[in-house]
CHARMM-style PDB file with segment names, atoms N, HN, CA, C and O in Angstrom:
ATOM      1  N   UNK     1      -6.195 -14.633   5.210  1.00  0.00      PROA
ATOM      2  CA  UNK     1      -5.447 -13.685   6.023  1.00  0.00      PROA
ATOM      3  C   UNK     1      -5.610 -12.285   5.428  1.00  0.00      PROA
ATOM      4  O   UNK     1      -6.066 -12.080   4.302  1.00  0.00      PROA
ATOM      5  N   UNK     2      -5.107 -11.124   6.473  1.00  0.00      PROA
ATOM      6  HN  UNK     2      -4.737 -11.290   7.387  1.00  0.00      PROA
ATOM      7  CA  UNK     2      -5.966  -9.256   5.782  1.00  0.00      PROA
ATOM      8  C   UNK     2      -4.505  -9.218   6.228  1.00  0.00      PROA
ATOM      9  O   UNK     2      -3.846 -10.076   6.815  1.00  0.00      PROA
ATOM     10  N   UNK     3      -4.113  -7.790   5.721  1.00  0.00      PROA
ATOM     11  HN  UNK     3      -4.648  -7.093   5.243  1.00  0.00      PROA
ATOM     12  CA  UNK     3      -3.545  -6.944   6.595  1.00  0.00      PROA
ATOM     13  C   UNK     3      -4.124  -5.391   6.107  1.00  0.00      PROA
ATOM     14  O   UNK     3      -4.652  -5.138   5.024  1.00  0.00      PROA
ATOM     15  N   UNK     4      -3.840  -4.359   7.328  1.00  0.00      PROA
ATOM     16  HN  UNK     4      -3.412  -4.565   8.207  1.00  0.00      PROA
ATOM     17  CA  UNK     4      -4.208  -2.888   7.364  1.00  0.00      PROA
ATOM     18  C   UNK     4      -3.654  -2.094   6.076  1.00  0.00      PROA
ATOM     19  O   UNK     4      -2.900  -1.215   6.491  1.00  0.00      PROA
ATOM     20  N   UNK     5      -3.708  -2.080   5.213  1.00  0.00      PROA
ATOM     21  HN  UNK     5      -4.320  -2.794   4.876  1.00  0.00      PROA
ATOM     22  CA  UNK     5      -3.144  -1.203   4.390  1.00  0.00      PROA
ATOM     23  C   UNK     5      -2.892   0.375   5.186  1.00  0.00      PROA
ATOM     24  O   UNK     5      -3.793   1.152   5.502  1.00  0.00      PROA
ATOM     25  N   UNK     6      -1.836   0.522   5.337  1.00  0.00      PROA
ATOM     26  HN  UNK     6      -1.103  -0.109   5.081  1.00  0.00      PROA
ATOM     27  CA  UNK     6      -0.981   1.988   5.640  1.00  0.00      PROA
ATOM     28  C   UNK     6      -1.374   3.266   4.743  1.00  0.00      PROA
ATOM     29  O   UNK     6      -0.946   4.356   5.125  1.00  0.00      PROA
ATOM     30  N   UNK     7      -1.904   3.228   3.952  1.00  0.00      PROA
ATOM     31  HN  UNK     7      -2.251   2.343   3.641  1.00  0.00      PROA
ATOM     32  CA  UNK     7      -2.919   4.412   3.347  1.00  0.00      PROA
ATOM     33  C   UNK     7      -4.314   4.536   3.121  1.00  0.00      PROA
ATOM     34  O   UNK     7      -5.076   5.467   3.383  1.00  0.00      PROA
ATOM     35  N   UNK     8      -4.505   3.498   2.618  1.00  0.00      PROA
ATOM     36  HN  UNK     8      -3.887   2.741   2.405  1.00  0.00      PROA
ATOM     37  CA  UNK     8      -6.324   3.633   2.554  1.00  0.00      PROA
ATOM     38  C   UNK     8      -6.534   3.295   3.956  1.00  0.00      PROA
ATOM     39  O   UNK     8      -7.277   4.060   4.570  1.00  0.00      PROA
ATOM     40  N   UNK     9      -5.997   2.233   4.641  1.00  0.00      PROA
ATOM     41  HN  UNK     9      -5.393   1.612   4.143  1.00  0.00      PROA
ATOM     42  CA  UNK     9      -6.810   2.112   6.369  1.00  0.00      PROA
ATOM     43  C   UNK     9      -7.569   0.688   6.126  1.00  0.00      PROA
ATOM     44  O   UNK     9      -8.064   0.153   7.118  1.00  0.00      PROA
ATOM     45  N   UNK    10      -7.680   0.075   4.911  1.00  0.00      PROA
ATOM     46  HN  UNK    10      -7.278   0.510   4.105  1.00  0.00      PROA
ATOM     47  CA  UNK    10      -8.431  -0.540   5.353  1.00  0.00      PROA
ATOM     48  C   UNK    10      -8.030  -1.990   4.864  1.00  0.00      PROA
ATOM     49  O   UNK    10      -7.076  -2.146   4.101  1.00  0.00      PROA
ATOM     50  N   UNK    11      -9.017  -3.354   5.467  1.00  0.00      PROA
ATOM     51  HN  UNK    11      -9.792  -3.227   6.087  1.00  0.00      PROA
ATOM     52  CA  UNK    11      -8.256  -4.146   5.759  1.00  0.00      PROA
ATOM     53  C   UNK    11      -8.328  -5.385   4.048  1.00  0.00      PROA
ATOM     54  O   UNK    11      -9.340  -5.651   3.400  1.00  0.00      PROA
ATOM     55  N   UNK    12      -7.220  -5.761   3.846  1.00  0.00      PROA
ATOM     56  HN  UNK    12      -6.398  -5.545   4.373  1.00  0.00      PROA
ATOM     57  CA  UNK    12      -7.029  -6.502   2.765  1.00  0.00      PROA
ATOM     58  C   UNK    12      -7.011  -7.627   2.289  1.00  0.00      PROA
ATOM     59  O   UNK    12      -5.879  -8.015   2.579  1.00  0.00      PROA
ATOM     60  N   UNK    13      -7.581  -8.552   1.663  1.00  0.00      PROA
ATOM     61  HN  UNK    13      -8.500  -8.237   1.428  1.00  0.00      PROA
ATOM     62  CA  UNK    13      -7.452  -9.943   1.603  1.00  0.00      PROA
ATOM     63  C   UNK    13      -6.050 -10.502   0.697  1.00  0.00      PROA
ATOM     64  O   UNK    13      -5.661 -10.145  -0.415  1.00  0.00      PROA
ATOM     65  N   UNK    14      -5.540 -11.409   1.547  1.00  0.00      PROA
ATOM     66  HN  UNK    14      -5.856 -11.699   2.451  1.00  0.00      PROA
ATOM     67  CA  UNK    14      -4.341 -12.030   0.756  1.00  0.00      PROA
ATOM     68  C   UNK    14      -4.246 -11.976  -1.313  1.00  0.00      PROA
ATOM     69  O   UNK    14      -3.342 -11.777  -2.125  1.00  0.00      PROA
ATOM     70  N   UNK    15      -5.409 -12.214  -1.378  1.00  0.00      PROA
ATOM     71  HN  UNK    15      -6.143 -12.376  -0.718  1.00  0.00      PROA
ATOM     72  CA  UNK    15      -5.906 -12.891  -2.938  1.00  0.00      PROA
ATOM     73  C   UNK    15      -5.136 -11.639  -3.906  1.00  0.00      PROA
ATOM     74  O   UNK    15      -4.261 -11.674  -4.772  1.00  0.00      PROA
ATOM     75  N   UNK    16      -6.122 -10.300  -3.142  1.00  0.00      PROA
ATOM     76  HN  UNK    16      -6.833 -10.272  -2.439  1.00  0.00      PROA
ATOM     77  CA  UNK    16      -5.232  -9.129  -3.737  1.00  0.00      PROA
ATOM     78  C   UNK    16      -4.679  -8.717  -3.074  1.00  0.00      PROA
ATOM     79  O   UNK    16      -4.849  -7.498  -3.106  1.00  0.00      PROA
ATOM     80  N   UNK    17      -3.673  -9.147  -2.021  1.00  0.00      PROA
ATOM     81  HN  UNK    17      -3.534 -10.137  -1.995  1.00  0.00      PROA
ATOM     82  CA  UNK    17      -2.626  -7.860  -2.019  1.00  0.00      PROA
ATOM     83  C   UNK    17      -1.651  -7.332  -2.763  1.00  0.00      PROA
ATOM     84  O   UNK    17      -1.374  -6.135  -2.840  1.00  0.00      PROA
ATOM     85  N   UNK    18      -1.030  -8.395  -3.419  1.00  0.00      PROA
ATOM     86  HN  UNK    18      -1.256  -9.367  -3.357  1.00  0.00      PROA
ATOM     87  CA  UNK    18      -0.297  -7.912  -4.664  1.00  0.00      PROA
ATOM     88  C   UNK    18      -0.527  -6.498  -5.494  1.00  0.00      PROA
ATOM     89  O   UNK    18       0.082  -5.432  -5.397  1.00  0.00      PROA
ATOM     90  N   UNK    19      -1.558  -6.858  -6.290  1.00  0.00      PROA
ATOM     91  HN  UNK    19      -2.053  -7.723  -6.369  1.00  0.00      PROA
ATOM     92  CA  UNK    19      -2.139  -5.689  -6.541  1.00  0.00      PROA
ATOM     93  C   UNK    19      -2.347  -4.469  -5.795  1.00  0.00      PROA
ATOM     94  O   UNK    19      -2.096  -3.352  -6.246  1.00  0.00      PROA
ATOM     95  N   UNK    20      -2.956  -4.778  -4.288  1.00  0.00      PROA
ATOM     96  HN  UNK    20      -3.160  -5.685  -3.921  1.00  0.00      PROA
ATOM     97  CA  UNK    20      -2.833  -3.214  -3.991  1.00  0.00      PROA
ATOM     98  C   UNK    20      -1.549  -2.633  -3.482  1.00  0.00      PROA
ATOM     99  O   UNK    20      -1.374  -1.415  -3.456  1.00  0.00      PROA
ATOM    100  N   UNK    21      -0.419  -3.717  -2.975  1.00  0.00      PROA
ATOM    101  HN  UNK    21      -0.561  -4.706  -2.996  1.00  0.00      PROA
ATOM    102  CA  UNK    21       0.274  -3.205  -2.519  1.00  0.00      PROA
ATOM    103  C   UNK    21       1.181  -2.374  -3.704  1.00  0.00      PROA
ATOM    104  O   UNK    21       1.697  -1.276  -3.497  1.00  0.00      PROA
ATOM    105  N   UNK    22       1.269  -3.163  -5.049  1.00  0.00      PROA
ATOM    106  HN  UNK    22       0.849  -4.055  -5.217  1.00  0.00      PROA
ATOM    107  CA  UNK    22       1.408  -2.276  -6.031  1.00  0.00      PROA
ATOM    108  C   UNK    22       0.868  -1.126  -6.390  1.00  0.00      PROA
ATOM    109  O   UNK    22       1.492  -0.323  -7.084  1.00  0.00      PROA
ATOM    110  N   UNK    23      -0.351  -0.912  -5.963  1.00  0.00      PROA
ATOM    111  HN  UNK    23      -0.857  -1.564  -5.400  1.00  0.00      PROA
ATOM    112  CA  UNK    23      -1.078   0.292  -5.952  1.00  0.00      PROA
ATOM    113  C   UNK    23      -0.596   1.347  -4.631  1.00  0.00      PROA
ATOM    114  O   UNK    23      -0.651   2.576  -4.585  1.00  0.00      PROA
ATOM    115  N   UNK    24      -0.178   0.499  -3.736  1.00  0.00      PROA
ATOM    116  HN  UNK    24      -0.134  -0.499  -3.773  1.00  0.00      PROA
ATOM    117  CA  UNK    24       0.628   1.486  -2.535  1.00  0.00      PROA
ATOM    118  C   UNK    24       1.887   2.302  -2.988  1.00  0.00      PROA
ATOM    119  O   UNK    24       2.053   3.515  -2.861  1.00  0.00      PROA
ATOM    120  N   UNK    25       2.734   1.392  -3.538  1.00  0.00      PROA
ATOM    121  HN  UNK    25       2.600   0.407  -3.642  1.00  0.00      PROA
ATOM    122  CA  UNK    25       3.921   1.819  -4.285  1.00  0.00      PROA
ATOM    123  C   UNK    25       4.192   2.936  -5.283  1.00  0.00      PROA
ATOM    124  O   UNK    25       5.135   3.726  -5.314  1.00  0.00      PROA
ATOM    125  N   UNK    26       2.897   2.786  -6.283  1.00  0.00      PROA
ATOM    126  HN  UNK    26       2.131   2.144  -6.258  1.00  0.00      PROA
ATOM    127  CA  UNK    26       2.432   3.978  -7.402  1.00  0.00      PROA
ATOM    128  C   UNK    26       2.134   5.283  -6.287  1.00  0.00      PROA
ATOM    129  O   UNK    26       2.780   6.329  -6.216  1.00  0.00      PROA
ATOM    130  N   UNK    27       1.253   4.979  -5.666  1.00  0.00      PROA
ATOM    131  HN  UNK    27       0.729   4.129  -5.724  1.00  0.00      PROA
ATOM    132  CA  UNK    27       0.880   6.203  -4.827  1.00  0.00      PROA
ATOM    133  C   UNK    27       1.764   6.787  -4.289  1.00  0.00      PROA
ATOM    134  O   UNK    27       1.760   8.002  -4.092  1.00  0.00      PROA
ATOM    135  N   UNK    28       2.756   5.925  -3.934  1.00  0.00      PROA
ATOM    136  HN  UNK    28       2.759   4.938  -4.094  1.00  0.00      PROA
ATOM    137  CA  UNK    28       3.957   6.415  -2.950  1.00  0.00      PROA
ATOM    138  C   UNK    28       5.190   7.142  -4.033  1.00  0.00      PROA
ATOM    139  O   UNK    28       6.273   7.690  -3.826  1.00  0.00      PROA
ATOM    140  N   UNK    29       4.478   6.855  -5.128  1.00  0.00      PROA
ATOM    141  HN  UNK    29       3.598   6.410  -5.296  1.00  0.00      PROA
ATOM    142  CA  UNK    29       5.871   7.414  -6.213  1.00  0.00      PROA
ATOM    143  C   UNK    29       5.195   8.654  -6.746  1.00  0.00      PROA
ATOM    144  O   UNK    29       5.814   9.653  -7.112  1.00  0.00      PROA
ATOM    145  N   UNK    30       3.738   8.509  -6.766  1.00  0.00      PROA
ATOM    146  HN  UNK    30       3.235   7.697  -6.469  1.00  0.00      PROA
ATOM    147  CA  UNK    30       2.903  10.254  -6.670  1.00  0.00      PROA
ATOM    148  C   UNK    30       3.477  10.969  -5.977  1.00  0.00      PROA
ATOM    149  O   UNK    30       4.289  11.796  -6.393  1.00  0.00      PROA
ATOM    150  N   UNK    31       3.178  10.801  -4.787  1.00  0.00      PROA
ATOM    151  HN  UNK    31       2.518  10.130  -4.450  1.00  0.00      PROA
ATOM    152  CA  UNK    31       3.031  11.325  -3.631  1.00  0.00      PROA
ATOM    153  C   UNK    31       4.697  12.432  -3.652  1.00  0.00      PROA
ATOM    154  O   UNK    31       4.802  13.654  -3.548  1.00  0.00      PROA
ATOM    155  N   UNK    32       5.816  11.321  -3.834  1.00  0.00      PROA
ATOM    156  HN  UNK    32       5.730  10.328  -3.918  1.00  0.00      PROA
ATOM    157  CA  UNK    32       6.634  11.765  -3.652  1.00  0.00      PROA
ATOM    158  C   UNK    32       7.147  12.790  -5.081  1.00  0.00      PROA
ATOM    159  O   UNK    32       7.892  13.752  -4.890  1.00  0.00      PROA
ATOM    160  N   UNK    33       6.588  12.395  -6.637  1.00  0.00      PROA
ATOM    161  HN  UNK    33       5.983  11.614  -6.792  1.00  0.00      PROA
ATOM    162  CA  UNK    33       6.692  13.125  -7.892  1.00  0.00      PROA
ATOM    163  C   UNK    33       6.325  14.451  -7.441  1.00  0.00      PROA
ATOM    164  O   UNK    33       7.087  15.394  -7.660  1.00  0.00      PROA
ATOM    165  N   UNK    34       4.461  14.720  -6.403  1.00  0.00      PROA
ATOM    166  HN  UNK    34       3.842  13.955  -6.225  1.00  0.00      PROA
ATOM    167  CA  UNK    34       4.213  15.731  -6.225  1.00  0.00      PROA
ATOM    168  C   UNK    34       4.857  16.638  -4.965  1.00  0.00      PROA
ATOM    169  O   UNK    34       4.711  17.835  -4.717  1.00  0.00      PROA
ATOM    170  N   UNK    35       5.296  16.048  -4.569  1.00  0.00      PROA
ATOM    171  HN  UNK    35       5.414  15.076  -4.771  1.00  0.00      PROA
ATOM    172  CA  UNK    35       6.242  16.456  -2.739  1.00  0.00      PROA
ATOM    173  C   UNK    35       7.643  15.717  -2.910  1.00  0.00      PROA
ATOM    174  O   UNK    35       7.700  14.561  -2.490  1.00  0.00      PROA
ATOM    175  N   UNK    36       8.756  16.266  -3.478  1.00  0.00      PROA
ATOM    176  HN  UNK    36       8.710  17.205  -3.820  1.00  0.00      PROA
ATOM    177  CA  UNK    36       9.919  15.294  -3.814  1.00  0.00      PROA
ATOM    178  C   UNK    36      10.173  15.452  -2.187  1.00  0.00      PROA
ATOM    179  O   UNK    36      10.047  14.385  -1.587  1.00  0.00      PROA
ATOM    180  N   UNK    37      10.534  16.686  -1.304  1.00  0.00      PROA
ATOM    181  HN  UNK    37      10.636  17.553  -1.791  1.00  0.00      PROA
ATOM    182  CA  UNK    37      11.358  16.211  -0.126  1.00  0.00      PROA
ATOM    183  C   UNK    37      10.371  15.743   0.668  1.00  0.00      PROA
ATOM    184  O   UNK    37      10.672  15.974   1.839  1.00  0.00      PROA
ATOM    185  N   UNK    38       9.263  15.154   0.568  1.00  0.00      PROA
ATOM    186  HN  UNK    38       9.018  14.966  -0.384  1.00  0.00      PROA
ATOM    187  CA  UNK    38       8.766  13.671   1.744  1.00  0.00      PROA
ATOM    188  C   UNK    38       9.385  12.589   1.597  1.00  0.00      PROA
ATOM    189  O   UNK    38       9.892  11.986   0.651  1.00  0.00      PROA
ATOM    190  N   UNK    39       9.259  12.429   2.732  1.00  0.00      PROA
ATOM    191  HN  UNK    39       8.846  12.919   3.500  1.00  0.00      PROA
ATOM    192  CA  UNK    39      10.028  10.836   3.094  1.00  0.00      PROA
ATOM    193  C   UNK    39       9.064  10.282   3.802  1.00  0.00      PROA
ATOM    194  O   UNK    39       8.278  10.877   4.540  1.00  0.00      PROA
ATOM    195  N   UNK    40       9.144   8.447   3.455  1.00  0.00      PROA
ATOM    196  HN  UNK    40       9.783   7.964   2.856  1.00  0.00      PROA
ATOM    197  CA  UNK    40       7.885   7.916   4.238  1.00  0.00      PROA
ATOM    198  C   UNK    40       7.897   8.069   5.721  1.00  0.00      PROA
ATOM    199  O   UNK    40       6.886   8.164   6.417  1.00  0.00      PROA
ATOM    200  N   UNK    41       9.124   8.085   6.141  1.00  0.00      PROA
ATOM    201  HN  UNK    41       9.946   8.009   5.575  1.00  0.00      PROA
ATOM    202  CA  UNK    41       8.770   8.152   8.163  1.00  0.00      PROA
ATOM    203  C   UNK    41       8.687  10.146   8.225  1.00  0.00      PROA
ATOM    204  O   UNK    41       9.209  10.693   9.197  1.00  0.00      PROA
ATOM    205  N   UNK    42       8.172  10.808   7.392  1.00  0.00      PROA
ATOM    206  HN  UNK    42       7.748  10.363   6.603  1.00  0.00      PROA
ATOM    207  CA  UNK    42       8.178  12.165   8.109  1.00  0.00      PROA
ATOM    208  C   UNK    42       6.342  12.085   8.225  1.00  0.00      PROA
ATOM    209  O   UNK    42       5.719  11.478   7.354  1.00  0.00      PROA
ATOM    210  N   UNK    43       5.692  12.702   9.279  1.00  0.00      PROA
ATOM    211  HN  UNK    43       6.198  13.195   9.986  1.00  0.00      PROA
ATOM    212  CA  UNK    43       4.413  13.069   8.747  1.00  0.00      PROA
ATOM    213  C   UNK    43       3.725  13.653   8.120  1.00  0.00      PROA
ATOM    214  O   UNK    43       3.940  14.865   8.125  1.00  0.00      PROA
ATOM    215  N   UNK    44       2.242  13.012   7.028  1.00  0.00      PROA
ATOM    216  HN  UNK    44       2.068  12.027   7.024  1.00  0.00      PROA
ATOM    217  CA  UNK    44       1.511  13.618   6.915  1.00  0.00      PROA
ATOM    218  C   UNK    44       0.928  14.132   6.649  1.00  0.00      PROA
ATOM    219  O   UNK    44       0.092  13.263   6.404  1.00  0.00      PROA
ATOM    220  N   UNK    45       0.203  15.492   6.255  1.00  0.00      PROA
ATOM    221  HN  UNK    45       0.882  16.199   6.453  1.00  0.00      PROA
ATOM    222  CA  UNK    45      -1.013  16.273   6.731  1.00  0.00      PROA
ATOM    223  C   UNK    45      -1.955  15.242   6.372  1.00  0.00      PROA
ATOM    224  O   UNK    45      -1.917  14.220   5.687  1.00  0.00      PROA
ATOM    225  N   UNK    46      -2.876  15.896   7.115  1.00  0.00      PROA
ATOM    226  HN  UNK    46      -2.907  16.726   7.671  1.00  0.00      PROA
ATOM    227  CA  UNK    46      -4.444  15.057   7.155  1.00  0.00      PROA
ATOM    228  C   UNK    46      -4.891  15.296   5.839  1.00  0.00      PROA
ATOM    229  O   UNK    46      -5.104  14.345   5.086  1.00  0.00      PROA
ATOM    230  N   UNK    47      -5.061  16.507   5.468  1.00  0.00      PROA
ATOM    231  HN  UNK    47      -4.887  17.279   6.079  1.00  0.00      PROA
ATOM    232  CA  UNK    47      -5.372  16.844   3.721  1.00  0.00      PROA
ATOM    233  C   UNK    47      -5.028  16.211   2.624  1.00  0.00      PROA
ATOM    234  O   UNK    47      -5.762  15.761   1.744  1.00  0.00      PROA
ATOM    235  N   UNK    48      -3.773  16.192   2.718  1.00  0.00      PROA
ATOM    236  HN  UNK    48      -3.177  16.558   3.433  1.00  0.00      PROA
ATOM    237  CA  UNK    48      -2.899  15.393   1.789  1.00  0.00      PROA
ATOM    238  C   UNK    48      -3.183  13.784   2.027  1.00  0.00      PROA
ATOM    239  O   UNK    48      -3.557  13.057   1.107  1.00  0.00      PROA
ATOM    240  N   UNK    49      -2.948  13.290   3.456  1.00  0.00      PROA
ATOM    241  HN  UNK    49      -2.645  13.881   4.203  1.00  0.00      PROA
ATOM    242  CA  UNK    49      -3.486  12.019   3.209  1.00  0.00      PROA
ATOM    243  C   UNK    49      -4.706  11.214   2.859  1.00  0.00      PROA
ATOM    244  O   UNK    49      -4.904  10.049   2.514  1.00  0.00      PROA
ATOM    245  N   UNK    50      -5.808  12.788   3.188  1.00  0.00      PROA
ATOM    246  HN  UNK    50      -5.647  13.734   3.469  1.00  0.00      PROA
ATOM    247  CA  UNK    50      -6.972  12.227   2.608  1.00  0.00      PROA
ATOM    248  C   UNK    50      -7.387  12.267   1.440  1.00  0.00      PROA
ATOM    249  O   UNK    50      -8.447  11.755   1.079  1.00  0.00      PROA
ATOM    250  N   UNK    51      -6.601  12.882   0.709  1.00  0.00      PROA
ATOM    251  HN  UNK    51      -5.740  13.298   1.002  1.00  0.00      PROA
ATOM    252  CA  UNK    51      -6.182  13.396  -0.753  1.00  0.00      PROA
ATOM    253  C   UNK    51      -5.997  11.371  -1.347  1.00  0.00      PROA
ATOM    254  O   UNK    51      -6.735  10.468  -1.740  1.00  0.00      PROA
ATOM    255  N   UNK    52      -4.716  11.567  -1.086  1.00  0.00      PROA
ATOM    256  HN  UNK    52      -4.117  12.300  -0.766  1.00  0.00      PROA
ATOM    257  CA  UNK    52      -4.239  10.080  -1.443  1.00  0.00      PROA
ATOM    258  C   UNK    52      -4.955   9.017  -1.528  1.00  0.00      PROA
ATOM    259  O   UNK    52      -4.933   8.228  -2.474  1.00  0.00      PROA
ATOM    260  N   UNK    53      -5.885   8.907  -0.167  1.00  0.00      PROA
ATOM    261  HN  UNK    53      -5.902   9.547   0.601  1.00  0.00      PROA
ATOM    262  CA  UNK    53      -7.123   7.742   0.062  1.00  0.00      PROA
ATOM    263  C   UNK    53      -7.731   7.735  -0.212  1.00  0.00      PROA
ATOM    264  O   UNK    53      -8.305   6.696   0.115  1.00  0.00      PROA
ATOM    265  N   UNK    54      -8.607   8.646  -1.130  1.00  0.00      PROA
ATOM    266  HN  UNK    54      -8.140   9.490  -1.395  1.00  0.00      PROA
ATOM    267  CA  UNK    54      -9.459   9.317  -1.561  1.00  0.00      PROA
ATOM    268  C   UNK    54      -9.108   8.778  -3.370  1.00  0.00      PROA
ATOM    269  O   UNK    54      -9.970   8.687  -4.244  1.00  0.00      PROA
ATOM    270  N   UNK    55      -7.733   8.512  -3.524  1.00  0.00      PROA
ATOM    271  HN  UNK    55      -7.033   8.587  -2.814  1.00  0.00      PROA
ATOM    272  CA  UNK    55      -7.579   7.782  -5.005  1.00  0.00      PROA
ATOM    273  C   UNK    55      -7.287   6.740  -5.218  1.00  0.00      PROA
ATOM    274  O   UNK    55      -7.199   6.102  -6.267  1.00  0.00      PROA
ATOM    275  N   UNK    56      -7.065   6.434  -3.888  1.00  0.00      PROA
ATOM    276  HN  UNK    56      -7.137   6.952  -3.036  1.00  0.00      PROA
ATOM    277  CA  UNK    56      -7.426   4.375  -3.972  1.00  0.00      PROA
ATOM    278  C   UNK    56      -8.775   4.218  -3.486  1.00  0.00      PROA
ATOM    279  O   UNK    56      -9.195   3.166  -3.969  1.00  0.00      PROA
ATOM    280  N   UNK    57      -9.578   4.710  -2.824  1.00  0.00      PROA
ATOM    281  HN  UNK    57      -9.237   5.564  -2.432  1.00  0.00      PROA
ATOM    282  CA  UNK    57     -10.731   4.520  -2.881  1.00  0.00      PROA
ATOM    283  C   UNK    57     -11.733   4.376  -3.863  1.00  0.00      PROA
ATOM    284  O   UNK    57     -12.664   3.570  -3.872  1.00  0.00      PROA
ATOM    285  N   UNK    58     -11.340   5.548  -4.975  1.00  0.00      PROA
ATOM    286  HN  UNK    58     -10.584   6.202  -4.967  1.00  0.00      PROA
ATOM    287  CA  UNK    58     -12.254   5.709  -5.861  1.00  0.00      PROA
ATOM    288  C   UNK    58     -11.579   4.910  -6.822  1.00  0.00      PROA
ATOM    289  O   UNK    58     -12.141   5.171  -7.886  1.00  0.00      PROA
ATOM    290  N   UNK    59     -10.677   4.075  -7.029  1.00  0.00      PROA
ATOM    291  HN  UNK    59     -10.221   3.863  -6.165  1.00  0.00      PROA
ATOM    292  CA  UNK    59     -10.280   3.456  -8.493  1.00  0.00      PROA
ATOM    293  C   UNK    59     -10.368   1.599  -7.639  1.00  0.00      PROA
ATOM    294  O   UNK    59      -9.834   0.593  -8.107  1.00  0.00      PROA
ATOM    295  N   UNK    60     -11.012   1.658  -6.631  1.00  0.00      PROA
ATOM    296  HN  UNK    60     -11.445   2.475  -6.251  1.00  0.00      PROA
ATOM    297  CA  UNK    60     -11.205   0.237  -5.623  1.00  0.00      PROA
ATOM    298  C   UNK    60     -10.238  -0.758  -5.830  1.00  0.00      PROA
ATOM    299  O   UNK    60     -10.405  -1.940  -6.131  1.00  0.00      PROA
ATOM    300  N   UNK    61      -8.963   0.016  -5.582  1.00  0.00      PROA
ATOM    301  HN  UNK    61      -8.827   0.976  -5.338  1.00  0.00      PROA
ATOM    302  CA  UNK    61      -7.628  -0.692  -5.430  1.00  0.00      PROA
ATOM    303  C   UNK    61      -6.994  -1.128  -4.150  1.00  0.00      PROA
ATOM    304  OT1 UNK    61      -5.902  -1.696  -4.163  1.00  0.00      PROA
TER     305      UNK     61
END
């Protein structure tokens, strides 16, 4: 079974999700260290999110 990961986009195998979804969580505690007033339901920017995907991509988490 996959599911979509909500930041990188792309799709995941059960075996690791653990791991990345832990890797979602870290990102999401960046994200917010570097932007304290985001909240996950506000949007956005394209920059910034490609920023983010762009560091689970490159560490193939």
């Amino acid at each position: 079974m996959k599911y979509r990961c909500k930041i990188c986009d792309r799709d995941i195998d059960d075996f690791v999700s653990i791991a990345h979804i832990k890797a979602e969580e870290y990102l999401i505690d960046l994200i917010r260290r570097d932007h304290p007033e985001w909240k996950e339901d506000d949007k956005t920017c394209h920059k910034c999110l490609e920023y983010y995907r762009k560091l689970i991509k490159e560490t193939e988490i």
